[in-house]
N, C-alpha and C positions, 0 to 999 in steps of 0.2 A: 548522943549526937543527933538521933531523929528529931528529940524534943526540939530540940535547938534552934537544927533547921527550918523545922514545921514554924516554929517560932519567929524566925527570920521571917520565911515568908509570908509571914501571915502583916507582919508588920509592911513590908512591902507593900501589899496589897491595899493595907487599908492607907498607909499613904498616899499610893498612886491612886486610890480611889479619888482623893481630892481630889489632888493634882491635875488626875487629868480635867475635873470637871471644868478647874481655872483654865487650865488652857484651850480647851477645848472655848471655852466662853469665851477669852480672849480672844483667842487669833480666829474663829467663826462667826462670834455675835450671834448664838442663835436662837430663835425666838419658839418656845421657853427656854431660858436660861437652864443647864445642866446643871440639877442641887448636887452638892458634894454628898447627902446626905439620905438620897434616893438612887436605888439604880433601877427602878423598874421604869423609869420614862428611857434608857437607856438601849443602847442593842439596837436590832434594827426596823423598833417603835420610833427610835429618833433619826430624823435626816440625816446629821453630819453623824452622830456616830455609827449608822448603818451603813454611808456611804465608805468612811475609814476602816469598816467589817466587811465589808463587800470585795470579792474577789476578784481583783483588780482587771481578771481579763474580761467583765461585764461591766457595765455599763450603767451603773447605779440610778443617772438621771433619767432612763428611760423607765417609763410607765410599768412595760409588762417586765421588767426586771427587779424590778422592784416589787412588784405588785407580786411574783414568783416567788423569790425569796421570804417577804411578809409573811405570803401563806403555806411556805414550804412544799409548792409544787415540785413532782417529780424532774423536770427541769434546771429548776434553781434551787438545787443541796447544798447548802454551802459546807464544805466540812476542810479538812485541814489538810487537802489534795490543791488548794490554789493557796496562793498567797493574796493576803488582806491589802486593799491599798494604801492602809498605814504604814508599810513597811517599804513607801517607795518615798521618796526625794520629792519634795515639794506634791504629794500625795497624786501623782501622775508616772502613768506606766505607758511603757513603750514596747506595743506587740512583738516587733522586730528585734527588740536586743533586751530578753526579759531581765538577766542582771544590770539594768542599767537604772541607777538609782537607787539599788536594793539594798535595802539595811539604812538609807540615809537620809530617813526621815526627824522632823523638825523634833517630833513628839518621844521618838523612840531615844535620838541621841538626848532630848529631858530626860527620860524616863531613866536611862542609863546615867546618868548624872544624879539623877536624884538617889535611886538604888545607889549607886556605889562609891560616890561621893562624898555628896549631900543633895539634901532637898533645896538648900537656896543655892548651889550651885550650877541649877537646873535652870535658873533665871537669866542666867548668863548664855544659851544656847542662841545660838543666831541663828540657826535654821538651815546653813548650808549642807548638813548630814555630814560632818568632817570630825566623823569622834575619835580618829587616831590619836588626838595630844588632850583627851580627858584626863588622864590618869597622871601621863607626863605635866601638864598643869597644875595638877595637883598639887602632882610634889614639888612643884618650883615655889610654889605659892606659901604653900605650911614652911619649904624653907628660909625665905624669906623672911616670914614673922619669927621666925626662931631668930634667926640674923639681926633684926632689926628689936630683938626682944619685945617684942607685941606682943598681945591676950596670947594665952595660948588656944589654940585649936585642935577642938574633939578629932581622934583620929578616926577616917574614913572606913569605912569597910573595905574598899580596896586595897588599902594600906593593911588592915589585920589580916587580910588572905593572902594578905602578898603577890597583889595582881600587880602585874607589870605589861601587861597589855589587854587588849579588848579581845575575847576569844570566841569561836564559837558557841558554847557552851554560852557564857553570859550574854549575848547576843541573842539566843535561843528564849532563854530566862525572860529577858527584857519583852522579849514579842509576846511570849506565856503571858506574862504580868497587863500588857500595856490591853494586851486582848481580853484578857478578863476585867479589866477597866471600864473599857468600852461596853462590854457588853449588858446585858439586863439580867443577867444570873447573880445571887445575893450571895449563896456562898461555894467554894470552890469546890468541883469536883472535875475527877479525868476524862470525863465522856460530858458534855455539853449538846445537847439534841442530836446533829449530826456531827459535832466537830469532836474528834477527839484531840486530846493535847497529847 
């Protein structure tokens, strides 16, 4: 069962590896383009992906926060006591009400589509962070084609675990995954400079 798992995610990984590079291209345009095929320009050597690693109650655009973080001044640790502000709603955090937006970002609700879905099903994400009907779409959709006898359709991984809702746990998984994405580390381990997962 370890095998498996380890198996599983290792393939996750290297999916979202692309994945995010495409989206990240897309929806930022940034100048270098994110290779799907490097991650050392990655992390927070690259602007958009250090600012989407950056802890959301800082300030990424500022100089000496930046400049902190870079050099891993005793100031600016980033480690896995803030949350990233990839994991906010339209990648904007609101000091005053910290769950507000949490978990309902553009990237995370692909990233969870892609994971437990499918990888083109990820394309379909509109970005308002509303992934309560991922799963429930799903199965409306595979039913359908059943109905309409269409190709058939490889079945999801949430369909073989037999999720029937979005849980903590997978949620968790997702931010694991989409963060080691982001970042400029090549291969996975538990402890990342200061962050541990």
């Amino acid at each position: 069962l370890k095998r498996g798992a380890d198996a599983a995610r290792g393939d996750d990984t290297s999916t979202l590896k692309d994945l995010i590079a495409t989206w990240i291209n897309q929806d930022f345009r940034p100048s270098p383009l994110l290779r799907s095929d490097d991650k050392h320009l990655r992390g927070f050597a690259h602007d958009i992906c250090g600012k989407l690693l950056c802890p959301a109650e800082w300030d990424w655009n500022n100089d000496r926060v930046k400049a902190g973080i870079r050099e891993r001044t005793a100031d600016y640790i980033v480690s896995e006591n803030s949350w990233p502000l990839f994991v906010y709603e339209n990648y904007s955090f609101d000091s005053d009400n910290l769950e507000q937006g949490l978990f309902k970002s553009k990237i995370l609700v692909q990233a969870f589509k892609a994971i437990f879905t499918s990888p083109s099903s990820a394309r379909e994400a509109d970005g308002n962070g509303d992934g309560a009907d991922i799963l429930e779409n799903n199965r409306r959709a595979r039913r359908s084609l059943r109905l309409n006898n269409q190709v058939k359709v490889k079945t999801c991984v949430a369909s073989i675990i037999n999720m029937r809702k979005v849980t903590p746990r997978s949620i968790a998984y997702v931010v694991c995954q989409v963060r080691f994405a982001l970042s400029s580390v090549s291969s996975w381990r538990t402890v990342d400079g200061d962050f541990d997962y």
